[in-house]
C-alpha positions as CSV (number, residue, x, y, z in Angstrom):
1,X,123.7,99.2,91.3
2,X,121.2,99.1,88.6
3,X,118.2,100.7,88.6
4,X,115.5,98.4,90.1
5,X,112.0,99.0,87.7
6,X,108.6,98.8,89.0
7,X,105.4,98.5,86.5
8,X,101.7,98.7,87.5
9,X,99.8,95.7,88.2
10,X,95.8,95.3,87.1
11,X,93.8,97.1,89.6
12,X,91.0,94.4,89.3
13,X,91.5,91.7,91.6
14,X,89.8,89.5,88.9
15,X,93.0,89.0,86.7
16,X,95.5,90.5,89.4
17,X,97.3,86.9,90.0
18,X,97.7,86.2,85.8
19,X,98.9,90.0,85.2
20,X,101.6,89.7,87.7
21,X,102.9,86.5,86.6
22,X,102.9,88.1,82.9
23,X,104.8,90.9,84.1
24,X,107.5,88.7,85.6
25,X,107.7,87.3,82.3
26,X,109.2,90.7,80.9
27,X,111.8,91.2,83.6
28,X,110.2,94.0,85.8
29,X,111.4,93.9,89.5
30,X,108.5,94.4,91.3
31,X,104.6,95.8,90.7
32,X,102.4,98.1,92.3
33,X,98.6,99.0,92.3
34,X,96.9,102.3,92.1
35,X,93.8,103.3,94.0
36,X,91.1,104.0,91.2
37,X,88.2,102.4,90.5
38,X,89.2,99.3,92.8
39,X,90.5,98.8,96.0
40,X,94.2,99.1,96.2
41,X,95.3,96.0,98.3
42,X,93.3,93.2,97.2
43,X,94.9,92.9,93.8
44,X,98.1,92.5,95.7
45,X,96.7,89.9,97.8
46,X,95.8,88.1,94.5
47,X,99.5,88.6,93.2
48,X,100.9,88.2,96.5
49,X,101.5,84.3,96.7
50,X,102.7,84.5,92.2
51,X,106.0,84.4,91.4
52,X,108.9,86.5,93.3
53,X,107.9,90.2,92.3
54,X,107.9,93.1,94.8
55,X,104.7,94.7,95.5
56,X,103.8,98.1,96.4
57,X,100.8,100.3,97.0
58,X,101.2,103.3,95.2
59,X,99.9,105.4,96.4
60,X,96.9,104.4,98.9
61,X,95.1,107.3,100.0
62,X,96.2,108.2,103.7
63,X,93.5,110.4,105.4
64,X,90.8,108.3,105.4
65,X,92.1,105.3,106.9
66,X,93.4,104.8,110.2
67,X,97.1,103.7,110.6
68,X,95.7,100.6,112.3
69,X,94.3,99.7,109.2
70,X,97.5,100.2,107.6
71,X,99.7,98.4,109.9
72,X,97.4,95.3,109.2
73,X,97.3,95.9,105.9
74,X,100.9,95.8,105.7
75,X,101.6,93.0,107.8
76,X,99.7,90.4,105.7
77,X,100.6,91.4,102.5
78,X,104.6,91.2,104.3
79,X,103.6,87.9,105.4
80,X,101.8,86.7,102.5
81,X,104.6,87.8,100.1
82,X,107.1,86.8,102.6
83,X,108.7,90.3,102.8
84,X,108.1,91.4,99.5
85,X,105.5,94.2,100.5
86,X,105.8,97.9,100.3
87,X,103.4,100.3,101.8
88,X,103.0,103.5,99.8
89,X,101.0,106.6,101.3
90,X,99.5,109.7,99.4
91,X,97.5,112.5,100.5
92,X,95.1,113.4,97.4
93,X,94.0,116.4,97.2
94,X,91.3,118.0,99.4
95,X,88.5,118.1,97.2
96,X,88.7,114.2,97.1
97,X,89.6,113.4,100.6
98,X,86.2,115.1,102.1
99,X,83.9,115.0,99.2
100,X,84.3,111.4,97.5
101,X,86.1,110.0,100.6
102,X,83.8,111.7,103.4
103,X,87.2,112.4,105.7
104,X,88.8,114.9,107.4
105,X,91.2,117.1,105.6
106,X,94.1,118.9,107.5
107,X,97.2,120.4,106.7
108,X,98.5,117.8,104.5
109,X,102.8,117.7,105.6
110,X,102.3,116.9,109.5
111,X,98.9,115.1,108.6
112,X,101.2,112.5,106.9
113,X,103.7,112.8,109.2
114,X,101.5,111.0,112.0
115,X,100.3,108.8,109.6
116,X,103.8,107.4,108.6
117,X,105.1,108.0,112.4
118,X,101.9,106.3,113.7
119,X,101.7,103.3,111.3
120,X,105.4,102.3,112.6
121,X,105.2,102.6,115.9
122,X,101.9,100.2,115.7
123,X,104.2,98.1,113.3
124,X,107.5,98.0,115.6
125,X,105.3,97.6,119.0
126,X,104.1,94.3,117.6
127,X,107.9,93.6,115.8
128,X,109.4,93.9,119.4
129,X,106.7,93.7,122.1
130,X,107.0,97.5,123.2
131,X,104.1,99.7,124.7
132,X,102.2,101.1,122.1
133,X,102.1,104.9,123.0
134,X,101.5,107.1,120.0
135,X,100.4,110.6,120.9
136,X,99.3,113.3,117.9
137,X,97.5,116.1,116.7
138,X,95.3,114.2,114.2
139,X,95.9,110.3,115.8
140,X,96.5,108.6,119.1
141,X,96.7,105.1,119.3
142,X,97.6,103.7,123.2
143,X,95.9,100.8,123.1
144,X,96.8,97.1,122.2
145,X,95.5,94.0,123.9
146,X,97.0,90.9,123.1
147,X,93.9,89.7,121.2
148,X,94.9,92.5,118.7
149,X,98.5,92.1,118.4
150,X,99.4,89.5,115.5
151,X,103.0,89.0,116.6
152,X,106.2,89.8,115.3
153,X,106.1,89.6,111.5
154,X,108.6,86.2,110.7
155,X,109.8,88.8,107.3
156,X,110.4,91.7,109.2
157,X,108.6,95.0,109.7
158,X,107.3,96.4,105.8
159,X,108.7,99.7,104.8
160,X,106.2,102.7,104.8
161,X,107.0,105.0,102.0
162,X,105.5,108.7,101.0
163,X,104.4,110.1,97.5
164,X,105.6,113.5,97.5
165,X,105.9,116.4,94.9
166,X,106.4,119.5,96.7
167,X,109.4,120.7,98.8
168,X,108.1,120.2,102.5
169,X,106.3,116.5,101.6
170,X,109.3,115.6,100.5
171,X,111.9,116.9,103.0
172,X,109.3,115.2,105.8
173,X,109.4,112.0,103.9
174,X,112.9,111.8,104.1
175,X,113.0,112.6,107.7
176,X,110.5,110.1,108.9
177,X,109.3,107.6,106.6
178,X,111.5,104.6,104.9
179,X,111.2,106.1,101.7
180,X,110.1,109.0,99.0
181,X,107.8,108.3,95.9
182,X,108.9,111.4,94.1
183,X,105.5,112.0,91.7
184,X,105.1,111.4,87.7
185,X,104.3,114.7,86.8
186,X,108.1,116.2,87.6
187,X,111.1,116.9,85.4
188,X,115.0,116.4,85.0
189,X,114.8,120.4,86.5
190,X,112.1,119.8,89.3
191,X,114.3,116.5,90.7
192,X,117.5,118.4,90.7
193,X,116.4,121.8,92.0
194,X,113.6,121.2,94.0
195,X,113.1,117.5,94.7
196,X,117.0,116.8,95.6
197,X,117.7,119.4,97.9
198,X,114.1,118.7,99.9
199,X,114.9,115.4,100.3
200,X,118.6,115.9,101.4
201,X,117.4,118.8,103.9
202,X,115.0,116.1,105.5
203,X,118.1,113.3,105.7
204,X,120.3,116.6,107.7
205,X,117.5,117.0,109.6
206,X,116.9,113.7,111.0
207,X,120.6,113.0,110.8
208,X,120.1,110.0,108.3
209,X,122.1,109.4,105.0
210,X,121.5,108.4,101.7
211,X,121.3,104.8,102.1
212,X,118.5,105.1,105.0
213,X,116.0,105.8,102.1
214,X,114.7,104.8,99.1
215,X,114.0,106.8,96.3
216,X,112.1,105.6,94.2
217,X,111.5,108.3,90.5
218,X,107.8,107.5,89.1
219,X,108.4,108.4,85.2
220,X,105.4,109.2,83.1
221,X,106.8,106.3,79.7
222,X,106.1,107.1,76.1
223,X,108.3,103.8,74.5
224,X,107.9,102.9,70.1
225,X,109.9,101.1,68.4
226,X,109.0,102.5,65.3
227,X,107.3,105.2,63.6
228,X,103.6,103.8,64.1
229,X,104.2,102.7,68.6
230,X,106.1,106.2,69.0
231,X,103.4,108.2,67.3
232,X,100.7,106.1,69.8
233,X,103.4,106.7,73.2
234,X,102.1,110.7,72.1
235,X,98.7,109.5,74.0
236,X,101.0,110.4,77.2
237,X,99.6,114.1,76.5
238,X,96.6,113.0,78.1
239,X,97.9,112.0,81.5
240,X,100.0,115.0,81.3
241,X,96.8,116.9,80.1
242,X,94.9,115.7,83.3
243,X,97.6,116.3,86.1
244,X,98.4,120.1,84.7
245,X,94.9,120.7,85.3
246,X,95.8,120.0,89.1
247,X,96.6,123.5,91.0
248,X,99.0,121.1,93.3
249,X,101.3,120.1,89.9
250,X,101.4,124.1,89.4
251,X,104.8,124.5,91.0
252,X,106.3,122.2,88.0
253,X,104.6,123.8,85.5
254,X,105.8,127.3,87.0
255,X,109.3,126.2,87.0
256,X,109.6,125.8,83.2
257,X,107.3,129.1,82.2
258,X,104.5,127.5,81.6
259,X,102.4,127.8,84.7
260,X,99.4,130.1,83.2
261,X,98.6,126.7,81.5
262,X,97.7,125.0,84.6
263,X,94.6,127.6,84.5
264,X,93.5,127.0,81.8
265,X,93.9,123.2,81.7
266,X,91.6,123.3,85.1
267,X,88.5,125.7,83.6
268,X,88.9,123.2,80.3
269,X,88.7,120.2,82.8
270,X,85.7,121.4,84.4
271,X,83.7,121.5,81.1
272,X,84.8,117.9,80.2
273,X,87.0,119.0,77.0
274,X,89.5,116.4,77.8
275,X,90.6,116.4,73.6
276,X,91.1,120.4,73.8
277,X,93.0,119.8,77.2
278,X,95.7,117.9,75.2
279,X,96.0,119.6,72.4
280,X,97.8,122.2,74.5
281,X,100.4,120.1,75.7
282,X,102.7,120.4,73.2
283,X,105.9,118.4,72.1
284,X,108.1,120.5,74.3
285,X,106.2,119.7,77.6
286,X,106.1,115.9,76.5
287,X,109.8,116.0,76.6
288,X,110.4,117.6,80.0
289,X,107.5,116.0,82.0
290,X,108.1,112.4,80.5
291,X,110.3,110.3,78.6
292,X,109.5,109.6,74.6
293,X,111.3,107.6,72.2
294,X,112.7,104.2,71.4
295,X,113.7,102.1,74.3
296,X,117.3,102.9,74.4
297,X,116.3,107.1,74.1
298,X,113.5,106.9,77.0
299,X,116.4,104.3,79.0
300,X,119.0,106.4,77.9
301,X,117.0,109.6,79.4
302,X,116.0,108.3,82.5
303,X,119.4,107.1,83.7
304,X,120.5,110.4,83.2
305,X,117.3,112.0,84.7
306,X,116.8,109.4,87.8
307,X,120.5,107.6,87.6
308,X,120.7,108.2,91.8
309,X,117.6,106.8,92.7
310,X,117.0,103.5,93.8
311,X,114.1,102.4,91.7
312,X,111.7,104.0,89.2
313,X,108.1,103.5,88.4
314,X,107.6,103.0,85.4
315,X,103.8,104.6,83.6
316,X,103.1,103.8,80.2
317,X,99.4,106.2,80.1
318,X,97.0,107.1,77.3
319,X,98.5,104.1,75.1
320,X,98.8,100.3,74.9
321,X,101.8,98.7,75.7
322,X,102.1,95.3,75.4
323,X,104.4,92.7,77.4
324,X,106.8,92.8,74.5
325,X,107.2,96.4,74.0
326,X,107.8,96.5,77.9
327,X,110.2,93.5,77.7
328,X,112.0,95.5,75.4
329,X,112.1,98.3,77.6
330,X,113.2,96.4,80.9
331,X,116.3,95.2,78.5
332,X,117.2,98.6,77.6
333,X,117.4,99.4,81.2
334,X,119.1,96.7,82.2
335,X,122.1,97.7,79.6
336,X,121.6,101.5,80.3
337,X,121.6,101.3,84.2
């Protein structure tokens, strides 16, 4: 099966409905927003009733919303898309989750775990009409009157997926939730010696297989088509730049020899010398924590990379590139995969 490809949608709800039918225009399979400076559903809502896409959150930010406020979420944007709706979870990072978000922080693997476990059963008691009765460390939700309970959803019960990077996220997404976001900053090395063998210990443990899950690769995108657009795709450093800083990203950066960077990236961030930060990323990084080069290379180098996954996400950071460069792109896939 080909490889399905998601891009990101506008994350102003302003222009959310004439961005996604633009990117139908280029072939893309389905769009998902991020949670940044806007809210992360309402520009779905806005693309949700344009054109045929698939929509996803990815990722909204777990800890500090209830899974009641998920399963809602979820069930309108299924309805209003009329099944077209993913919901993606993250966790952040702590810093974020109890000083810009004001929530509780705990240890972030069974954390999500109830979240994803919780947000289902609310989802599946309405589906099929069973007692709620979800009992947990962090969440506890026993209570549903029929004045809360919208019904079985007519386009089924929407899939919760998991971002993960590390080892134990995503062996528990694999166990528990209806699919792994496997994060942008990773490698052809990180997916096959770390990211693989988490995912397929979670799928033994809960004695699922393959085809229970999706796996969907997000891939960090520097496309040209010449010279000039593949010299402007460099402006990827900067995304790279920015999640090296992260201590969590260390473990990728460790892998390839390069983890003393991650350091220094994060003393460099503090001081706001975002230029300096990616002058250090050098060609050699570029290549192994994203894809660079014509269409057919970067197509060429994710099919080998990601060729047993379901779908990728497709990033195009720290550079503009336009509905035709990305047209071009989807094509390339399409003959590649």
């Amino acid at each position: 099966m080909p490889l399905k490809i998601d891009v990101q949608l506008s994350d102003s709800v302003l222009d959310a409905a004439d961005r996604a039918r633009a990117l139908e225009g280029t072939g893309v399979d389905g769009v998902f927003s991020f949670e940044n400076s806007h809210d992360v559903f309402f520009p779905l809502v806005a693309a949700a009733s344009v054109g045929s896409l698939d929509l996803m959150t990815n990722v909204a930010m777990a800890f500090p919303r209830s899974p009641m406020h998920f399963a809602h979420a979820a069930y309108d944007l299924q309805l209003l898309s009329e099944g077209r709706f993913r919901l993606g979870l993250g966790s952040q990072v702590r810093a974020h989750v109890e000083k810009r978000y004001g929530a509780r922080w705990g240890s972030p693997v069974p954390h999500m775990r109830e979240w994803v476990q919780a947000t289902k059963a609310i989802l599946r008691s309405w589906q099929d009409g069973t007692r709620l009765e979800f009992r947990g460390e962090y969440t506890t939700h026993t209570l549903m009157t029929p004045a809360f309970n919208p019904g079985p959803n007519p386009f089924g019960v929407p899939k919760v997926l998991v971002g993960a990077l590390g080892p134990r996220m995503n062996s528990m997404a694999a166990e528990v939730a209806d699919g792994v976001l496997v994060m942008p900053f990773n490698s052809e090395r990180h997916m096959r010696e770390r990211t693989w063998p988490a995912i397929d210990e979670g799928l033994r443990t809960a004695g699922r297989t393959r085809a229970d899950v999706e796996i969907n690769a997000e891939v960090i995108v520097g496309v040209g088509r010449n010279d000039e657009e593949l010299e402007a795709a460099r402006g990827v450093k900067y995304v790279l730049a920015f999640y090296g800083s992260t201590p969590a990203y260390r473990a990728v950066l460790d892998l390839h020899g390069w983890g003393d960077l991650q350091g220094e990236l994060n003393a460099l961030s503090k001081r706001g010398e975002w230029g300096v930060m990616t002058d250090l990323i050098t060609d050699e990084m570029v290549e192994a924590l994203s894809v660079h080069g014509t269409p057919d290379a970067v197509t060429a180098e994710i099919v080998q990379r990601y060729g047993d996954c379901d779908r990728i996400c497709a990033y195009f950071p720290g550079y503009r590139a336009g509905d035709d460069l990305i047209a071009d792109f989807v094509a390339a896939m399409r003959d590649a995969s």
